[in-house]
mmJSON file of the N, C-alpha and C atoms, coordinates in Angstrom:
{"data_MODEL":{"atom_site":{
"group_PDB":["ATOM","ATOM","ATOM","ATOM","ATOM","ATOM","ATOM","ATOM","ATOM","ATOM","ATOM","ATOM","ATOM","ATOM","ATOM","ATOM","ATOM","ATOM","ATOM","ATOM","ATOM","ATOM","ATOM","ATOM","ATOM","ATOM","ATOM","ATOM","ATOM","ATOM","ATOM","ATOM","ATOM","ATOM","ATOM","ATOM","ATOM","ATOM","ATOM","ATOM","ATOM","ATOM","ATOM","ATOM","ATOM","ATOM","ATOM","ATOM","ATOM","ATOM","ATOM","ATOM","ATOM","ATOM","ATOM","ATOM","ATOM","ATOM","ATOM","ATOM","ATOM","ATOM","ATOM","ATOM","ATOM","ATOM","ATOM","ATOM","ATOM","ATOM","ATOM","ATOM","ATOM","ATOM","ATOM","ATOM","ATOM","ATOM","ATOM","ATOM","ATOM","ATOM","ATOM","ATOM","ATOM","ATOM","ATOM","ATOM","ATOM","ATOM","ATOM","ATOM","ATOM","ATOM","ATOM","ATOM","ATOM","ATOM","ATOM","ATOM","ATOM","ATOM","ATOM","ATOM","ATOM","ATOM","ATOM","ATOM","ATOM","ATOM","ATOM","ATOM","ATOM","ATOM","ATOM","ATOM","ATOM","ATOM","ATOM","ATOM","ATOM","ATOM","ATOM","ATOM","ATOM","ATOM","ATOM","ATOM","ATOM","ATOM","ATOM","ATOM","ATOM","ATOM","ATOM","ATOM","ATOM","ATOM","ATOM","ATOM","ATOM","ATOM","ATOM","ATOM","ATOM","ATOM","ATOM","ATOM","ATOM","ATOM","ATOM","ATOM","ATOM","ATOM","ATOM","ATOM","ATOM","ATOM","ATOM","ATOM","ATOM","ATOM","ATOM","ATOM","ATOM","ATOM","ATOM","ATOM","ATOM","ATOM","ATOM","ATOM","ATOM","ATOM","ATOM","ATOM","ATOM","ATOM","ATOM","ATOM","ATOM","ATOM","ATOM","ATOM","ATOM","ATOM","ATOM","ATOM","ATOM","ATOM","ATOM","ATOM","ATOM","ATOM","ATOM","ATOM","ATOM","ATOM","ATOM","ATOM","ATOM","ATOM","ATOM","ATOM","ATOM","ATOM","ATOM","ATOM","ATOM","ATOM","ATOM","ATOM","ATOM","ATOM","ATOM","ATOM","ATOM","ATOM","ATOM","ATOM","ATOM","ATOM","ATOM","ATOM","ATOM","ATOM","ATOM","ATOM"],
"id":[1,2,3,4,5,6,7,8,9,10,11,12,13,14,15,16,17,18,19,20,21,22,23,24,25,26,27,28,29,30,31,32,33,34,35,36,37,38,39,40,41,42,43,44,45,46,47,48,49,50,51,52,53,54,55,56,57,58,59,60,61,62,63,64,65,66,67,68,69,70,71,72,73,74,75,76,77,78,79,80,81,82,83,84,85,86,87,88,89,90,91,92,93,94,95,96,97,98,99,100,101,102,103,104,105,106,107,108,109,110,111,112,113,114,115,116,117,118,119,120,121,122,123,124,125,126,127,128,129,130,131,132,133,134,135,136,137,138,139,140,141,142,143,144,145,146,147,148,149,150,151,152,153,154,155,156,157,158,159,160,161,162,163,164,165,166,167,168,169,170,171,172,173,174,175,176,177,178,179,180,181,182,183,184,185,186,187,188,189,190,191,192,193,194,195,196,197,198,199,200,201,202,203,204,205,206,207,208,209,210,211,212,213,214,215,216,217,218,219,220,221,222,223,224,225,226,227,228],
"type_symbol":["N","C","C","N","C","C","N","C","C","N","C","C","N","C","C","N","C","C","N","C","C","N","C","C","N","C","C","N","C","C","N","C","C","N","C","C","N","C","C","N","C","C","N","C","C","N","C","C","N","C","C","N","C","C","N","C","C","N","C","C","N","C","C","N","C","C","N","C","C","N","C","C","N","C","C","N","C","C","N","C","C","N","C","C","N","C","C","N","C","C","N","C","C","N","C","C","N","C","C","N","C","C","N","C","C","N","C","C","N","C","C","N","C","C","N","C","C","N","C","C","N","C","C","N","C","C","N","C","C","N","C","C","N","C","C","N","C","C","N","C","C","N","C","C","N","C","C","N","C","C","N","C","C","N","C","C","N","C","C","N","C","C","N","C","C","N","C","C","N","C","C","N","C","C","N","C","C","N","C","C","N","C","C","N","C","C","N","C","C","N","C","C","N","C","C","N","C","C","N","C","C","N","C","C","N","C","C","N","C","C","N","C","C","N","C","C","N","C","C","N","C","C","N","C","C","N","C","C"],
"label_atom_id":["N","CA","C","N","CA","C","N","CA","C","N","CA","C","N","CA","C","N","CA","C","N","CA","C","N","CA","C","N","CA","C","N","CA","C","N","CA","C","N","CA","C","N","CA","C","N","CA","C","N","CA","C","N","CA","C","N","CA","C","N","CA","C","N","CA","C","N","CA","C","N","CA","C","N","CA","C","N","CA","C","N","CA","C","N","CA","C","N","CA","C","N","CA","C","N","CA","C","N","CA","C","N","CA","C","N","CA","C","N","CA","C","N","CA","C","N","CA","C","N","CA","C","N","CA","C","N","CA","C","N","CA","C","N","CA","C","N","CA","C","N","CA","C","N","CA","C","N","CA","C","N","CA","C","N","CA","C","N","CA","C","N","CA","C","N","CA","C","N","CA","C","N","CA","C","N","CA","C","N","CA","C","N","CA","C","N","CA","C","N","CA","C","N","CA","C","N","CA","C","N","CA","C","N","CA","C","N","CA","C","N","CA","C","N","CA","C","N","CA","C","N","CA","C","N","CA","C","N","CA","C","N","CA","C","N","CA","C","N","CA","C","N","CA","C","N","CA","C","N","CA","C","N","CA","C","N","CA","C","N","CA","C","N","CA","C"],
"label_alt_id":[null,null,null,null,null,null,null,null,null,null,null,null,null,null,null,null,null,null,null,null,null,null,null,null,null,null,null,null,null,null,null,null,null,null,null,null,null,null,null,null,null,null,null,null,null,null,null,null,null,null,null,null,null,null,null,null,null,null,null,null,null,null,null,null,null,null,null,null,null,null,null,null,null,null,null,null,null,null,null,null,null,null,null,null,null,null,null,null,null,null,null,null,null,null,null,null,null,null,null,null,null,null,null,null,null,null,null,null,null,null,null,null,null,null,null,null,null,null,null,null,null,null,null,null,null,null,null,null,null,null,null,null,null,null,null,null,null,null,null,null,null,null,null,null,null,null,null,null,null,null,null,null,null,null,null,null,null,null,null,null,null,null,null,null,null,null,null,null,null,null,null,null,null,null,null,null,null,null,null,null,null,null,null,null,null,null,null,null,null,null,null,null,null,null,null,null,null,null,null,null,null,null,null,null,null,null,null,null,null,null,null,null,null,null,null,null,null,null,null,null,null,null,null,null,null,null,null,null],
"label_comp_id":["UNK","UNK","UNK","UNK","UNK","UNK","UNK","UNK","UNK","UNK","UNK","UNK","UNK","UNK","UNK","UNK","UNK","UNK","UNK","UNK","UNK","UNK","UNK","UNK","UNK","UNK","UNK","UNK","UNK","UNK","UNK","UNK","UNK","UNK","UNK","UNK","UNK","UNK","UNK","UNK","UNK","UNK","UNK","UNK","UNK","UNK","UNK","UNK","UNK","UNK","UNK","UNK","UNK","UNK","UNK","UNK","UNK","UNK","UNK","UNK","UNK","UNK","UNK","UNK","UNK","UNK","UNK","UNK","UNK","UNK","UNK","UNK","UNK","UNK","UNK","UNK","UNK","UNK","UNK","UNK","UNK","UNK","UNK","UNK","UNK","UNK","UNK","UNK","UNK","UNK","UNK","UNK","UNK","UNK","UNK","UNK","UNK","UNK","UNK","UNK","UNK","UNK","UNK","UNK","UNK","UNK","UNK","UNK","UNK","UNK","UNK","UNK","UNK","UNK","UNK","UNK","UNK","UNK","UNK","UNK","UNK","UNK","UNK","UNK","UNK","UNK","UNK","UNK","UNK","UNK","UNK","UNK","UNK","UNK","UNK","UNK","UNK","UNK","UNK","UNK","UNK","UNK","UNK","UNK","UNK","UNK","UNK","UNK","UNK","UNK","UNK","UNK","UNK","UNK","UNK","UNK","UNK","UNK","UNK","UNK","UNK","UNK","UNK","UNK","UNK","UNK","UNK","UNK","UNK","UNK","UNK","UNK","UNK","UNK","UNK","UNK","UNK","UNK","UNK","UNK","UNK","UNK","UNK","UNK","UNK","UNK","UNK","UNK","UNK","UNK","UNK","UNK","UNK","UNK","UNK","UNK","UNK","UNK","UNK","UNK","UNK","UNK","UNK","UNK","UNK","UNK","UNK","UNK","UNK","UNK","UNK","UNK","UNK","UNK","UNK","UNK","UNK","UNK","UNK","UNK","UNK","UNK","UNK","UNK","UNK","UNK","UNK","UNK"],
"label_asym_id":["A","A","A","A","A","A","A","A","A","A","A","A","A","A","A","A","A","A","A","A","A","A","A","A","A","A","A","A","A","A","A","A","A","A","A","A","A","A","A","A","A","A","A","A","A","A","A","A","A","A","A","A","A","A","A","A","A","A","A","A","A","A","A","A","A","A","A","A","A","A","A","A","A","A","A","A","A","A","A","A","A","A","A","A","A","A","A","A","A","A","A","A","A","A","A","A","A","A","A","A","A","A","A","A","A","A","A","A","A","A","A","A","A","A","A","A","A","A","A","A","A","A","A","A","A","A","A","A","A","A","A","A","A","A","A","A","A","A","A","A","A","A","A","A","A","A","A","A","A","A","A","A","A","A","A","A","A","A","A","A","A","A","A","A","A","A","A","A","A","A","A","A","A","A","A","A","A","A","A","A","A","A","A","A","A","A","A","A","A","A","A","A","A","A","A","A","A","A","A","A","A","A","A","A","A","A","A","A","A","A","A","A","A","A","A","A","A","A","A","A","A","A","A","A","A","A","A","A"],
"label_entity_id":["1","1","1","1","1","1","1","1","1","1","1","1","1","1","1","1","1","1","1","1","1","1","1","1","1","1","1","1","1","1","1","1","1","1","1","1","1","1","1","1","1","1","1","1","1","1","1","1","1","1","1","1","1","1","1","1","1","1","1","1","1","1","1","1","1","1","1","1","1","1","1","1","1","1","1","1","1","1","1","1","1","1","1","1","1","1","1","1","1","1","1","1","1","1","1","1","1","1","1","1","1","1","1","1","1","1","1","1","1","1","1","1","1","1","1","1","1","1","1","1","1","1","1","1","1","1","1","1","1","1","1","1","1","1","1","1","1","1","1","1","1","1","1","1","1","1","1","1","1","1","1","1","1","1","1","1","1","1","1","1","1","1","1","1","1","1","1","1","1","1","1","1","1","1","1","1","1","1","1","1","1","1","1","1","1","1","1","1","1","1","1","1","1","1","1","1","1","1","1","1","1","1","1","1","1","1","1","1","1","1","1","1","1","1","1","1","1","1","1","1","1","1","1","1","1","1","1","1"],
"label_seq_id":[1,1,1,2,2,2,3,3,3,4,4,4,5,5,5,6,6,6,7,7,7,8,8,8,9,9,9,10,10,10,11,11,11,12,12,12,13,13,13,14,14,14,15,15,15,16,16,16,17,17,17,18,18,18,19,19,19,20,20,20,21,21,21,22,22,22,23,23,23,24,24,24,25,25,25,26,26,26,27,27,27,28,28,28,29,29,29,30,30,30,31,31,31,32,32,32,33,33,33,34,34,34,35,35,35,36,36,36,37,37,37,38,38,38,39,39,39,40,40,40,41,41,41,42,42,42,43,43,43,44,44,44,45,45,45,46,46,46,47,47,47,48,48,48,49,49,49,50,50,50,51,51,51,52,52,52,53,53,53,54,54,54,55,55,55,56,56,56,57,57,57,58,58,58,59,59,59,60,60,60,61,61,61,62,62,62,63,63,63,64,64,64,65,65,65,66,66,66,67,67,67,68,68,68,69,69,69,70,70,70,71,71,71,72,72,72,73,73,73,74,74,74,75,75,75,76,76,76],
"pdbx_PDB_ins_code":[null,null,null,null,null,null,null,null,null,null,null,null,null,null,null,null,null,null,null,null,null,null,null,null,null,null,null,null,null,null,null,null,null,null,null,null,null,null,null,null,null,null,null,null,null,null,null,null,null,null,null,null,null,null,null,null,null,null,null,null,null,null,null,null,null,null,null,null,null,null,null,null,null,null,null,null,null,null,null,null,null,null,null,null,null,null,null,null,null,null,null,null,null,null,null,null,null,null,null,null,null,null,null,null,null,null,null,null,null,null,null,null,null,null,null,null,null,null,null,null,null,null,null,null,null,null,null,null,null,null,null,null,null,null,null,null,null,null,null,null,null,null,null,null,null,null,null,null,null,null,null,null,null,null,null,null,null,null,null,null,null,null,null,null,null,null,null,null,null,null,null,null,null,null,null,null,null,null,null,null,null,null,null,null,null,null,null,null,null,null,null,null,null,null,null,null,null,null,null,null,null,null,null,null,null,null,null,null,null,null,null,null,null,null,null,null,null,null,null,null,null,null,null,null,null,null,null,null],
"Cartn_x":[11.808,10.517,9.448,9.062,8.348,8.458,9.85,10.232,9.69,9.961,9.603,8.07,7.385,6.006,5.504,6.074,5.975,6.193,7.761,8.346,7.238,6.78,5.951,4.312,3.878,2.518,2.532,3.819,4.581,4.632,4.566,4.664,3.658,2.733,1.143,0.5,0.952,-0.126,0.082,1.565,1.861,1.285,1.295,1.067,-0.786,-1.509,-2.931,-3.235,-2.119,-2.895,-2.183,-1.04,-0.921,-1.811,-2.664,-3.37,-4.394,-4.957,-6.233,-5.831,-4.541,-4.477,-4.891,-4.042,-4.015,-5.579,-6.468,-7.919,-8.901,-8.225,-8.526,-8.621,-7.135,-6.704,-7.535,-7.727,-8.04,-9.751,-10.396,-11.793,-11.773,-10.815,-10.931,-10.726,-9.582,-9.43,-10.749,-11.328,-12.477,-13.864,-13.896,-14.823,-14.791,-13.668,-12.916,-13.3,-12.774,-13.172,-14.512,-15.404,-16.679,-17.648,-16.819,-17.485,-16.881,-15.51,-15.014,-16.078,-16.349,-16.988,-19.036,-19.301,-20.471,-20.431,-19.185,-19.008,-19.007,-18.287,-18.878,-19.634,-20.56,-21.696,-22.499,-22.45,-23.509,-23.064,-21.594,-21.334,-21.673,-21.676,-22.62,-24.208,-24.312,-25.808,-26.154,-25.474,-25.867,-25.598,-24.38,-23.793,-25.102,-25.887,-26.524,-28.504,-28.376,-29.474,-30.066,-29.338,-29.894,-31.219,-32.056,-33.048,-32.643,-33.615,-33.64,-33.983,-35.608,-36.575,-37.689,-37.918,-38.909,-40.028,-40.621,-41.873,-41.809,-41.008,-40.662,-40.88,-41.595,-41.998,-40.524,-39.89,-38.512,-38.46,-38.072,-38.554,-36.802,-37.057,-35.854,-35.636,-34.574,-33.559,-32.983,-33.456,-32.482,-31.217,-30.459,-28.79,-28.016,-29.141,-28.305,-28.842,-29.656,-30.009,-29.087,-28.78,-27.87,-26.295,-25.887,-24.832,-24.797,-25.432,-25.451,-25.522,-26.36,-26.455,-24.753,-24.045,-22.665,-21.819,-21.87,-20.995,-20.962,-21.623,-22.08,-22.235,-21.418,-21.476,-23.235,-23.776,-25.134,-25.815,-26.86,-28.026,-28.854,-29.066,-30.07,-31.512],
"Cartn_y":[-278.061,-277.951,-277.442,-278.18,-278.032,-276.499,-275.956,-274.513,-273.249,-273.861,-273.217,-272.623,-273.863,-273.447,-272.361,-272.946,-272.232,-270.557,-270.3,-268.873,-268.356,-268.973,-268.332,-268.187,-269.172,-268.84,-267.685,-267.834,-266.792,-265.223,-265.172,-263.82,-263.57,-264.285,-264.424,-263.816,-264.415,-263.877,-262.203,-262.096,-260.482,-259.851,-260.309,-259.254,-259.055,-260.135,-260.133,-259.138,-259.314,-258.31,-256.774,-256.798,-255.725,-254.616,-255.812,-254.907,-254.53,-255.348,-255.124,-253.746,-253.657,-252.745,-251.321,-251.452,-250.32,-249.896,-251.03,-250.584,-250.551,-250.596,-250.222,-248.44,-248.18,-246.948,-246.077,-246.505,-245.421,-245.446,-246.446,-246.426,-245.414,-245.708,-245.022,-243.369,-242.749,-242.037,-241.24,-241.844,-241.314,-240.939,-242.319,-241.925,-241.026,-240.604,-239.458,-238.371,-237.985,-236.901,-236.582,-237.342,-237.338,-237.012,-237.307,-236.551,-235.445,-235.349,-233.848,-232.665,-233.372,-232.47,-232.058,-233.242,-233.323,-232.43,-232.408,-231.446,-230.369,-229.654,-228.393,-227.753,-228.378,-228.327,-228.492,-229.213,-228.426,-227.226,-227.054,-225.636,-224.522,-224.711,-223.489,-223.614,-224.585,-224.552,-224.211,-223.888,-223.123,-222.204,-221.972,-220.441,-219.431,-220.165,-219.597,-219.527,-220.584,-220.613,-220.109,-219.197,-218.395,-217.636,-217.943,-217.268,-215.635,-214.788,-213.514,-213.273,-213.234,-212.971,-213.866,-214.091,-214.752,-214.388,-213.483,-213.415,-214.128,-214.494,-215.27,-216.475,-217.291,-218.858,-219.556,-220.772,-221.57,-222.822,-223.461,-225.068,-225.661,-226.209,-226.897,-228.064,-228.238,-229.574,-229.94,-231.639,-232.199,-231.749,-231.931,-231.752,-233.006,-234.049,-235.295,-235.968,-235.45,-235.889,-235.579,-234.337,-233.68,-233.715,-234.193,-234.793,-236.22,-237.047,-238.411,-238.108,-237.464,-237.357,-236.427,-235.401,-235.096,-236.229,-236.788,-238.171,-239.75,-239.904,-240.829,-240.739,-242.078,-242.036,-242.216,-242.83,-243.219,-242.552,-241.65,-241.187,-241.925,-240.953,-241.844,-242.207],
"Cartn_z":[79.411,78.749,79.716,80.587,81.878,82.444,82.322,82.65,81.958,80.765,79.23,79.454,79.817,79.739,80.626,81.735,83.117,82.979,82.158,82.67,80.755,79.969,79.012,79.738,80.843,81.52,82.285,82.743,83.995,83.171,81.813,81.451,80.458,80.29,79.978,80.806,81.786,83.014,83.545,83.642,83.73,82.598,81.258,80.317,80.704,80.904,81.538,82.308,83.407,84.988,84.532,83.517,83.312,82.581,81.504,80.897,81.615,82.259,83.207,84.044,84.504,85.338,84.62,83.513,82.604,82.248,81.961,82.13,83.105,83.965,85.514,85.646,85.42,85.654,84.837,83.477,82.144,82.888,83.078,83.57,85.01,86.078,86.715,86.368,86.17,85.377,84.669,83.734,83.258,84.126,85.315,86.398,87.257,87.761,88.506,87.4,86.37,85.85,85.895,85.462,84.99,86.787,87.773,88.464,89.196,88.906,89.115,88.582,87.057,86.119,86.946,87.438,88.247,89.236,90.102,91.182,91.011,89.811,89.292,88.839,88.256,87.802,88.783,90.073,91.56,92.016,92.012,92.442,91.823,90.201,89.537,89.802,89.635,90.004,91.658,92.284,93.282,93.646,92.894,92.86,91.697,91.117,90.098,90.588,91.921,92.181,93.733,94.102,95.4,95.072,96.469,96.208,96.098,95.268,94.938,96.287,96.09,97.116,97.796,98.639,99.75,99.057,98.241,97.591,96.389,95.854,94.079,94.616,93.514,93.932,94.084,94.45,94.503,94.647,95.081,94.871,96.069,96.513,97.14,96.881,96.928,96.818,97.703,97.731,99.088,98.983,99.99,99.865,99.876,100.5,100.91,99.235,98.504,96.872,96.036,96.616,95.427,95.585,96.696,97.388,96.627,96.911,96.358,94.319,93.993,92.607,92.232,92.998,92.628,92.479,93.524,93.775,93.404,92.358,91.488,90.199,89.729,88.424,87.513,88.249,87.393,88.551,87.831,88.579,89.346,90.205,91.912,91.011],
"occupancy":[1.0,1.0,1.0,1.0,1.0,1.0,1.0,1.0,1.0,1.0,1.0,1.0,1.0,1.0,1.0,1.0,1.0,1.0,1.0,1.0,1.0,1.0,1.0,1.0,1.0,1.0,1.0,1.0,1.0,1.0,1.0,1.0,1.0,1.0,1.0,1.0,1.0,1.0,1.0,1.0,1.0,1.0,1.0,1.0,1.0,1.0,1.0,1.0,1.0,1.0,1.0,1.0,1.0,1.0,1.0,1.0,1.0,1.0,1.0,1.0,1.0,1.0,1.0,1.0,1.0,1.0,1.0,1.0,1.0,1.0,1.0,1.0,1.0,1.0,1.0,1.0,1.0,1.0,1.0,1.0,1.0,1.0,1.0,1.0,1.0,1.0,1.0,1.0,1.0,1.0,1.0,1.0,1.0,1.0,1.0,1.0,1.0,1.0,1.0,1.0,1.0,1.0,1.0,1.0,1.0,1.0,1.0,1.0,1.0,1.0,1.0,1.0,1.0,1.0,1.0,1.0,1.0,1.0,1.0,1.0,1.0,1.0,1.0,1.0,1.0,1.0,1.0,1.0,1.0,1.0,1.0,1.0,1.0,1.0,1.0,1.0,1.0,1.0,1.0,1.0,1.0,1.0,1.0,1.0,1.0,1.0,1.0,1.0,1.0,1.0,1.0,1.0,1.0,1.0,1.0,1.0,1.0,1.0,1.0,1.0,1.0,1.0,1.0,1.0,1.0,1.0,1.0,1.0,1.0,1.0,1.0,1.0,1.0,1.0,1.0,1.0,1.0,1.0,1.0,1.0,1.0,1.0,1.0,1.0,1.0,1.0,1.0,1.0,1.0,1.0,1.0,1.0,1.0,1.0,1.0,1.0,1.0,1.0,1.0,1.0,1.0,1.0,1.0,1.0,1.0,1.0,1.0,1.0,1.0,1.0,1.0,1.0,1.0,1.0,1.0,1.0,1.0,1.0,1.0,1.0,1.0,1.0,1.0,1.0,1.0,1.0,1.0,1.0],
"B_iso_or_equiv":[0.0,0.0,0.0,0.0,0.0,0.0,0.0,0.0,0.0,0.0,0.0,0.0,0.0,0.0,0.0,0.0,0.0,0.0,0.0,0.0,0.0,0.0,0.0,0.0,0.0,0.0,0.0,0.0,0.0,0.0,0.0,0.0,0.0,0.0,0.0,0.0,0.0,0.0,0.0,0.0,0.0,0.0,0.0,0.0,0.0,0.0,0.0,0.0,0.0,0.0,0.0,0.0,0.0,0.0,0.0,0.0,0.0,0.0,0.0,0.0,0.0,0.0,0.0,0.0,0.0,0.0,0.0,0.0,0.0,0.0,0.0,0.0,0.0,0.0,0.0,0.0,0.0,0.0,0.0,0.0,0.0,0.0,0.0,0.0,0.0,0.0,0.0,0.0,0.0,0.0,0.0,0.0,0.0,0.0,0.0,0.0,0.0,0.0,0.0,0.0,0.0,0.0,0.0,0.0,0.0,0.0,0.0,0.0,0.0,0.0,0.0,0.0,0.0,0.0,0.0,0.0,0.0,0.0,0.0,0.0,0.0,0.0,0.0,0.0,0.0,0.0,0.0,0.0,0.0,0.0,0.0,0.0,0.0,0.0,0.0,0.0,0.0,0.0,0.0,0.0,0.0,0.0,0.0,0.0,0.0,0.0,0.0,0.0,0.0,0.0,0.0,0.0,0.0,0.0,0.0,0.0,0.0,0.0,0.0,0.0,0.0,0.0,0.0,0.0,0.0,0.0,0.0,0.0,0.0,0.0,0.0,0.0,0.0,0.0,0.0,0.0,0.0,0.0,0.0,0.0,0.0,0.0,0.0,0.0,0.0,0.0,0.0,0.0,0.0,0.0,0.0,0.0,0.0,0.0,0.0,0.0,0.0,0.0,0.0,0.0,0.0,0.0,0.0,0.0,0.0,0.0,0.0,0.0,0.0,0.0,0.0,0.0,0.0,0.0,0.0,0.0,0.0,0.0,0.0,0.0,0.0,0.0,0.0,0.0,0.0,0.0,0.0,0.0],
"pdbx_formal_charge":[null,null,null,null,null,null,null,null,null,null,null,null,null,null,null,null,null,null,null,null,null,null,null,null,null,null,null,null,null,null,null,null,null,null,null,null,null,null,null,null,null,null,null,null,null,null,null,null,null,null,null,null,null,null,null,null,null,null,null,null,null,null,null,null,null,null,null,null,null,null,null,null,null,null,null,null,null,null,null,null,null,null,null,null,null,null,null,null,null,null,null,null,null,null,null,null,null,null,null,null,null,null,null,null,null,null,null,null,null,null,null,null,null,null,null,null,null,null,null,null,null,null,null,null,null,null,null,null,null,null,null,null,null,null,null,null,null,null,null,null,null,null,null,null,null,null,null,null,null,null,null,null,null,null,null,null,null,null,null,null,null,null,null,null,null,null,null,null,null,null,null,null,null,null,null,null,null,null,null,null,null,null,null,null,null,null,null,null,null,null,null,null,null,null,null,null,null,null,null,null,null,null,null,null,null,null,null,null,null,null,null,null,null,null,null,null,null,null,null,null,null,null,null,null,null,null,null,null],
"auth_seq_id":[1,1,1,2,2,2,3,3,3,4,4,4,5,5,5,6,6,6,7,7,7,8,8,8,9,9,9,10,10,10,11,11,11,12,12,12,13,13,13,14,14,14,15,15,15,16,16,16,17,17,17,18,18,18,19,19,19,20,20,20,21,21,21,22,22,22,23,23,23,24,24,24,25,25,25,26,26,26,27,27,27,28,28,28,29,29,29,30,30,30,31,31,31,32,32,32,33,33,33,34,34,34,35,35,35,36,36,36,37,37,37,38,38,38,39,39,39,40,40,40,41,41,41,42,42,42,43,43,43,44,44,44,45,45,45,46,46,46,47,47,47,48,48,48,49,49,49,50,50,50,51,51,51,52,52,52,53,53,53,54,54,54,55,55,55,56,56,56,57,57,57,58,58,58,59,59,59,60,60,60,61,61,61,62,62,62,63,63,63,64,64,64,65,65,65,66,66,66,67,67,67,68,68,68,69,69,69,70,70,70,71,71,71,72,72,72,73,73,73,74,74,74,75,75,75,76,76,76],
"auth_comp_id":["UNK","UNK","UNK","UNK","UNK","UNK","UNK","UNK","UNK","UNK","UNK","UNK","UNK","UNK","UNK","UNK","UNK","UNK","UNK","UNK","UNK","UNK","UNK","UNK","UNK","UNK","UNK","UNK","UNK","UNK","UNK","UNK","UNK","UNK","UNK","UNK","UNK","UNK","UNK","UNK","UNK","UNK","UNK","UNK","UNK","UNK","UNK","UNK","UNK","UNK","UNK","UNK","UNK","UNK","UNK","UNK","UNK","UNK","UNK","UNK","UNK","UNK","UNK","UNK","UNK","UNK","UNK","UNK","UNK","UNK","UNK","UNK","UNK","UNK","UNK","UNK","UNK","UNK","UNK","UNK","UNK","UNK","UNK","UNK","UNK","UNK","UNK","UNK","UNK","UNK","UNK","UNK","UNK","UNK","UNK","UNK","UNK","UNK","UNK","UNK","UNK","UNK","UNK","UNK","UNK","UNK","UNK","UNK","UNK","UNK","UNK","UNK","UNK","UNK","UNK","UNK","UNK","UNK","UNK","UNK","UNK","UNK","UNK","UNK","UNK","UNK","UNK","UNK","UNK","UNK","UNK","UNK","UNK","UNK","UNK","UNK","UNK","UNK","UNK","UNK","UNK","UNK","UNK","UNK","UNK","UNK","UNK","UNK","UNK","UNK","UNK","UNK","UNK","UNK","UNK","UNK","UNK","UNK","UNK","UNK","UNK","UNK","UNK","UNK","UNK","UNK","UNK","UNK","UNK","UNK","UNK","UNK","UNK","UNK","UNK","UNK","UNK","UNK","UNK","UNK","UNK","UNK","UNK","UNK","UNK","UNK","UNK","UNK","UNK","UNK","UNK","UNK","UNK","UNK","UNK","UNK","UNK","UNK","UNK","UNK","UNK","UNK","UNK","UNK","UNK","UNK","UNK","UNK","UNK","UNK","UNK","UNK","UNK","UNK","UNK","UNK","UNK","UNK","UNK","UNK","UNK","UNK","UNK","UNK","UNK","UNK","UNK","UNK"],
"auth_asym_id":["A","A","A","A","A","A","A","A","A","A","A","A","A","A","A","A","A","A","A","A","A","A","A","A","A","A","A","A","A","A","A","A","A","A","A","A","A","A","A","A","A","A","A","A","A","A","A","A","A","A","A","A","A","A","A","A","A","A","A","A","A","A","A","A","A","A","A","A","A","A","A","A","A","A","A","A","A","A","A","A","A","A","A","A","A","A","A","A","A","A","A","A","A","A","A","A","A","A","A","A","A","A","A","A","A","A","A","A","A","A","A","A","A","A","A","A","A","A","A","A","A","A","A","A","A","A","A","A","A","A","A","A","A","A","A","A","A","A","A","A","A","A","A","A","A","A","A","A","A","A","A","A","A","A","A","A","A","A","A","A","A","A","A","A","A","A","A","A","A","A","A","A","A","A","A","A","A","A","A","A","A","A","A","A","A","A","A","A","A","A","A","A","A","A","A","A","A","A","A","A","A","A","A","A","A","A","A","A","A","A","A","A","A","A","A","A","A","A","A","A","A","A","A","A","A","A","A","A"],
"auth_atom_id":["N","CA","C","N","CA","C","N","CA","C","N","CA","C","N","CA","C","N","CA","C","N","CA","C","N","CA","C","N","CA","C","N","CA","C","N","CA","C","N","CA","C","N","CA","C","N","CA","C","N","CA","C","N","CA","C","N","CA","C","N","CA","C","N","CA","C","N","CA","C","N","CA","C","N","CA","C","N","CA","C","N","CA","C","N","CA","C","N","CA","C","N","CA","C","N","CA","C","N","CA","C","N","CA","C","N","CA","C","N","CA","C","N","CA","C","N","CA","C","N","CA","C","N","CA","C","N","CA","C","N","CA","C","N","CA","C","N","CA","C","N","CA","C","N","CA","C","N","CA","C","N","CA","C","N","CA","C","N","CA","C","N","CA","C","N","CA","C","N","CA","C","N","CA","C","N","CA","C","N","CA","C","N","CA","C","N","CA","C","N","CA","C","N","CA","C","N","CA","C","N","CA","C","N","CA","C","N","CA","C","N","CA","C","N","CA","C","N","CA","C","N","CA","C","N","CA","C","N","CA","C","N","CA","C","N","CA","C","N","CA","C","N","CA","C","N","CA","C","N","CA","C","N","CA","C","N","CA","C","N","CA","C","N","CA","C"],
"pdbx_PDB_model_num":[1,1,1,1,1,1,1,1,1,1,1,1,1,1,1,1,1,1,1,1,1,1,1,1,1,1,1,1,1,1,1,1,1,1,1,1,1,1,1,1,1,1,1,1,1,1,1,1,1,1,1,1,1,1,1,1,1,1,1,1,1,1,1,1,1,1,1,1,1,1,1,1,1,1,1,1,1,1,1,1,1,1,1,1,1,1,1,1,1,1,1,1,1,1,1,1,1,1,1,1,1,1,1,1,1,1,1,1,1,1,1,1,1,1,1,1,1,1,1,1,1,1,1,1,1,1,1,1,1,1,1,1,1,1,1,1,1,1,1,1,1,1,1,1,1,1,1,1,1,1,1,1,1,1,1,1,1,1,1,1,1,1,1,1,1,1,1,1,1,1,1,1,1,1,1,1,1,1,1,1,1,1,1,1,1,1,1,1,1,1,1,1,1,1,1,1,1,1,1,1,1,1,1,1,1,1,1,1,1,1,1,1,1,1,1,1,1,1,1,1,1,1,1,1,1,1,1,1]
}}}
């Protein structure tokens, strides 16, 4: 009886950490994409934002801002 309980807590508990894992992965998974997708979207945006000319107005952006804002899920 005592066993019973044990090897049914004993595979309670696996089915637990298994699922957790599984929504571990799918969250990670989605966070990884979502800033793969961030990382490209700085690379066009700078592939798209060279200055023309030194006479046209421009505006700069940190790098260590826009570094931290690629690499994060929630905005700085």
């Amino acid at each position: 009886s005592t066993i019973l309980i044990f090897s049914h807590t004993y595979s309670l508990g696996l089915f637990v950490s298994t699922d957790r894992c599984k929504q571990f992965d799918s969250r990670k998974e989605k966070e990884l994409k979502a800033l793969t997708e961030r990382r490209q979207e700085v690379r066009t945006i700078l592939s798209e934002a060279a200055v023309q000319s030194l006479e046209e107005q421009y505006f700069w952006i940190s790098t260590d801002w826009l570094r931290l804002w690629a690499d994060t899920i929630l905005p700085p």
